[in-house]
N, CA and C atoms as an extended XYZ file, in Angstrom:
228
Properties=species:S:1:pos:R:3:atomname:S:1:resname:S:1:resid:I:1 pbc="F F F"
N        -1.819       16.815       -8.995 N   UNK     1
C        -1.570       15.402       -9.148 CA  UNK     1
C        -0.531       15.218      -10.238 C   UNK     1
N         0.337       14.099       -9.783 N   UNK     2
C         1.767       14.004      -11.164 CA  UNK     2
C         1.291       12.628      -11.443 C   UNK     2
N         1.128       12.860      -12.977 N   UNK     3
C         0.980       11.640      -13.966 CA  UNK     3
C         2.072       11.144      -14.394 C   UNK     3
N         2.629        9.968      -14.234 N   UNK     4
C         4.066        9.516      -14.670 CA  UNK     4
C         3.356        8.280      -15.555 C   UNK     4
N         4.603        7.920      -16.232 N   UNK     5
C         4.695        6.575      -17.402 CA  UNK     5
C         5.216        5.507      -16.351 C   UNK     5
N         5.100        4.320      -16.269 N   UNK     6
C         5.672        3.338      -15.310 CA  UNK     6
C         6.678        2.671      -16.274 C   UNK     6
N         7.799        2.267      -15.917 N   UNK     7
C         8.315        1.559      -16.618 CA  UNK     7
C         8.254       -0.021      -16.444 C   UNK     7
N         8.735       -0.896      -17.262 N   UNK     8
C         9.197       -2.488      -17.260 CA  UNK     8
C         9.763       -2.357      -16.076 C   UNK     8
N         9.994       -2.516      -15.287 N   UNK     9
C        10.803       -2.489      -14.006 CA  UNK     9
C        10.281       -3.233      -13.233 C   UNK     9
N        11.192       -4.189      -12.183 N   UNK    10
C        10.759       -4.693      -11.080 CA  UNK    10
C         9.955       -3.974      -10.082 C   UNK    10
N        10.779       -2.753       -9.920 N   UNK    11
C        10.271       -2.282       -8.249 CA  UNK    11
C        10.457       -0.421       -9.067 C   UNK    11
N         9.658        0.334       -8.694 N   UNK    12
C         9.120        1.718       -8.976 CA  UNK    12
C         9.115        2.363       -7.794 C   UNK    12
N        10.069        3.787       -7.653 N   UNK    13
C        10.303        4.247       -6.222 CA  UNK    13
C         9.043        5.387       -6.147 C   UNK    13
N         8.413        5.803       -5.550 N   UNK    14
C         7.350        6.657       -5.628 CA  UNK    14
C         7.691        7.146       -4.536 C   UNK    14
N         7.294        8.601       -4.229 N   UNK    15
C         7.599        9.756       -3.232 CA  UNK    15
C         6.402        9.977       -2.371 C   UNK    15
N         6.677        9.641       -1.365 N   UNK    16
C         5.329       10.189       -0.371 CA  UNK    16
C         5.721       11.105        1.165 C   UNK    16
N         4.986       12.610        0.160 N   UNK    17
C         4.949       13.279        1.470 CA  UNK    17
C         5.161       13.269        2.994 C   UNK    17
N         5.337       13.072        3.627 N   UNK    18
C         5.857       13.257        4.713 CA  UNK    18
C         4.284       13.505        5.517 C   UNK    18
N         4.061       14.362        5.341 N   UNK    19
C         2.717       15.043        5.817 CA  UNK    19
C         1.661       14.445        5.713 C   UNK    19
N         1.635       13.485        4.207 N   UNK    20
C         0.814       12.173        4.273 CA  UNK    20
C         0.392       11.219        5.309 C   UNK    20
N         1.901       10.922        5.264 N   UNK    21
C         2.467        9.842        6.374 CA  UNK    21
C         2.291        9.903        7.621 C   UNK    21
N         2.292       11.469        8.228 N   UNK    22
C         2.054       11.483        9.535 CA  UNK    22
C         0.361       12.028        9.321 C   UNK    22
N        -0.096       11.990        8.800 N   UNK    23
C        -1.561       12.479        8.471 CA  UNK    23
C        -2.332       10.901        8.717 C   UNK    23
N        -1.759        9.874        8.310 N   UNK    24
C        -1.715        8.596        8.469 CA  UNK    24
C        -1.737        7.751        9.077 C   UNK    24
N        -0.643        8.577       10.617 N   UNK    25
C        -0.506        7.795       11.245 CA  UNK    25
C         0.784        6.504       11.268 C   UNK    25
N         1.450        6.913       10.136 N   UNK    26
C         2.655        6.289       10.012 CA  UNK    26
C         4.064        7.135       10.537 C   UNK    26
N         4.770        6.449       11.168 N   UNK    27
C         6.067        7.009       12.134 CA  UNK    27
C         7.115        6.661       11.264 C   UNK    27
N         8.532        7.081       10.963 N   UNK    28
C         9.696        6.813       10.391 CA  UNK    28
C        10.502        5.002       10.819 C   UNK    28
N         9.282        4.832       12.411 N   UNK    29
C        10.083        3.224       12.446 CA  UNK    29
C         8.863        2.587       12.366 C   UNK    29
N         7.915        2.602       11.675 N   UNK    30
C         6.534        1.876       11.636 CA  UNK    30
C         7.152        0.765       10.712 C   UNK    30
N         6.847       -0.241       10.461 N   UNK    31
C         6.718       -1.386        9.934 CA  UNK    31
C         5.289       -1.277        8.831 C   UNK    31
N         5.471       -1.101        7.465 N   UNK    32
C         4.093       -0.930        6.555 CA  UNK    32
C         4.172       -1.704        6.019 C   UNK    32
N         3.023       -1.795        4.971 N   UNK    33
C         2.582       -2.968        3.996 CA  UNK    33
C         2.064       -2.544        2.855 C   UNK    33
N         2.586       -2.905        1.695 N   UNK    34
C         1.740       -2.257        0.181 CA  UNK    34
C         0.922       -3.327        0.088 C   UNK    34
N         0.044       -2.706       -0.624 N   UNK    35
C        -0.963       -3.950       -1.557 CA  UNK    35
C        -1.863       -3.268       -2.473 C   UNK    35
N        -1.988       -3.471       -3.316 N   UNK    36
C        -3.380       -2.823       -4.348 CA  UNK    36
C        -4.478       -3.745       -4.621 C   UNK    36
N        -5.299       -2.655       -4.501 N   UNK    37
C        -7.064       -3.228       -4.554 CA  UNK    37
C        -7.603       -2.085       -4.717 C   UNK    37
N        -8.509       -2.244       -5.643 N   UNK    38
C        -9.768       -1.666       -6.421 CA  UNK    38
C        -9.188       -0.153       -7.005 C   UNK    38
N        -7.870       -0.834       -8.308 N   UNK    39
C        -7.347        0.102       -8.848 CA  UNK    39
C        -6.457        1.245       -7.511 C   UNK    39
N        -6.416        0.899       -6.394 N   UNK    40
C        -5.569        1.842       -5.826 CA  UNK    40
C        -4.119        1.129       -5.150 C   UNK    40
N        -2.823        1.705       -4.882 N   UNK    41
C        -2.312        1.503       -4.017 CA  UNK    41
C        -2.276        1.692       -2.771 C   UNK    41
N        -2.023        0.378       -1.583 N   UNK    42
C        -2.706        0.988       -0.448 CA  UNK    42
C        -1.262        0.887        0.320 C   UNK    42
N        -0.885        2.137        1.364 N   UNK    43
C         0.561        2.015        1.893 CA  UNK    43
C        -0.542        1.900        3.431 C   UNK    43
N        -0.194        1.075        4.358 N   UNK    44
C        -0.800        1.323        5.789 CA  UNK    44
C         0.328        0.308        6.783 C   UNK    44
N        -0.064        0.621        7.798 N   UNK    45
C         0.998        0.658        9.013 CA  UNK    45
C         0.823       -0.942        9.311 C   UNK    45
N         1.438       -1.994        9.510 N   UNK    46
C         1.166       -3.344       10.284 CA  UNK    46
C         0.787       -2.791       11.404 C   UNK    46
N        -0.273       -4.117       11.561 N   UNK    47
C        -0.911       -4.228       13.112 CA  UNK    47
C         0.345       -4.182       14.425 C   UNK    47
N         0.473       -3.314       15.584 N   UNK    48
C         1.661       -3.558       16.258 CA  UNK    48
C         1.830       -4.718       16.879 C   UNK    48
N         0.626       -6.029       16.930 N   UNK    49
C         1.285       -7.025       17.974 CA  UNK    49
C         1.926       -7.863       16.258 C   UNK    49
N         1.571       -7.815       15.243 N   UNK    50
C         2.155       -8.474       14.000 CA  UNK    50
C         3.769       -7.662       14.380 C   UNK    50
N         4.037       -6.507       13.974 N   UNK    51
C         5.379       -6.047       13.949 CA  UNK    51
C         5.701       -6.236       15.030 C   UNK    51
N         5.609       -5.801       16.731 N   UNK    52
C         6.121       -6.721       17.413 CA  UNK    52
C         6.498       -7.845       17.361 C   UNK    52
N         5.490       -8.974       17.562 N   UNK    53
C         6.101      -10.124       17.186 CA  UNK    53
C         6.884      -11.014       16.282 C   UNK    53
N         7.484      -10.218       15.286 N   UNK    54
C         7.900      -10.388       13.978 CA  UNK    54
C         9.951      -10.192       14.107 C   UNK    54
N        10.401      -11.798       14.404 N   UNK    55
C        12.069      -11.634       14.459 CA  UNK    55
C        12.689      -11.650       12.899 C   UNK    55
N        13.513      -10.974       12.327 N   UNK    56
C        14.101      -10.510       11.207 CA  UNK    56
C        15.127      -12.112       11.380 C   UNK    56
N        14.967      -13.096       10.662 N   UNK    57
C        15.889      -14.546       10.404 CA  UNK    57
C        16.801      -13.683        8.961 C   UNK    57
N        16.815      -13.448        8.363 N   UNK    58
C        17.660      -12.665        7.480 CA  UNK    58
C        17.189      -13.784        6.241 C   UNK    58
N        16.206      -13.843        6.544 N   UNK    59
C        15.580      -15.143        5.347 CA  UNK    59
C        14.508      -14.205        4.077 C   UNK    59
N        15.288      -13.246        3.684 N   UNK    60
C        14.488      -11.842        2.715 CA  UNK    60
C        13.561      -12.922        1.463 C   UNK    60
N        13.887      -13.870        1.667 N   UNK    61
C        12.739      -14.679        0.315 CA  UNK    61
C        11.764      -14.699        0.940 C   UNK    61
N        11.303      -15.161        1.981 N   UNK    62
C        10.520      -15.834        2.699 CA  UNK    62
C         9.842      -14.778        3.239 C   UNK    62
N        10.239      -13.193        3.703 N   UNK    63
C        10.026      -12.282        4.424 CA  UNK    63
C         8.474      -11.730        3.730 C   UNK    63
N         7.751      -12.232        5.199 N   UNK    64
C         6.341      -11.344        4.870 CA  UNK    64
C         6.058      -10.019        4.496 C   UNK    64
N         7.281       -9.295        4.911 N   UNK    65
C         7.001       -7.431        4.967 CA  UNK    65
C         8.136       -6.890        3.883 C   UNK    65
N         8.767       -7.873        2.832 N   UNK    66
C         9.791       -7.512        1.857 CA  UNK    66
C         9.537       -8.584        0.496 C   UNK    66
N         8.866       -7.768       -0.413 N   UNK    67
C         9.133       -8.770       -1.790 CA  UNK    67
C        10.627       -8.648       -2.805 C   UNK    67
N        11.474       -7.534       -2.254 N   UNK    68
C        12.309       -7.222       -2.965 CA  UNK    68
C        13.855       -8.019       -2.070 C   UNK    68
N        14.707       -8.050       -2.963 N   UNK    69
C        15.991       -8.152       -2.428 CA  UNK    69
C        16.325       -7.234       -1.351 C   UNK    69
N        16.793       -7.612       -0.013 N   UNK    70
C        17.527       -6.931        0.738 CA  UNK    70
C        18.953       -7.035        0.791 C   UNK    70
N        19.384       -6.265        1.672 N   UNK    71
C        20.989       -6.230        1.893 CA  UNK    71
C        21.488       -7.843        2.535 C   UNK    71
N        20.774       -8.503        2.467 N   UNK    72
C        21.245      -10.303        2.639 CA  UNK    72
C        21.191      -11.045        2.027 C   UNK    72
N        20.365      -10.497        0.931 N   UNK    73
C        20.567      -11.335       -0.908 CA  UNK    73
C        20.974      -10.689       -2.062 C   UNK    73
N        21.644      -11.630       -2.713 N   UNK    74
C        22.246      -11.225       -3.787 CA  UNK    74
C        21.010      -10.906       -5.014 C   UNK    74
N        20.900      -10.047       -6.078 N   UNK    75
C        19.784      -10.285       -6.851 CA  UNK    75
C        20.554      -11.131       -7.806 C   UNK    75
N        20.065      -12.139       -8.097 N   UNK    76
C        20.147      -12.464       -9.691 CA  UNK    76
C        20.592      -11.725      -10.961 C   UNK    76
């Protein structure tokens, strides 16, 4: 297990295995979701009729599956 320091930072890139991921059940075009609860981070796959049904408006504020700036907003 790697113990890191977190910094002040908006957004923290963390590395996940590969082997995890498909151990998981997560594919390279899956559509996921972070969230933490009960002290853990949880990475898991959206439901497929949610990511199906889900059209990209290029509206990244508003975007259910992105809290960060994308390539259609400027950051501050």
């Amino acid at each position: 297990m790697k113990i890191i320091a977190l910094t002040p930072q908006p957004n923290v890139f963390i590395t996940v295995p590969i082997e995890t991921l498909v151990e998981a059940g997560i594919g390279p075009t899956d559509v996921i979701e972070i969230y933490a609860e009960d002290d853990k981070v949880i990475i898991q796959k959206v439901e497929p009729e949610v990511a199906e049904s889900f059209v990209c408006d290029e509206d990244c504020v508003n975007c259910p599956f992105q809290i960060v700036d994308c390539a259609h907003e400027k950051a501050a």
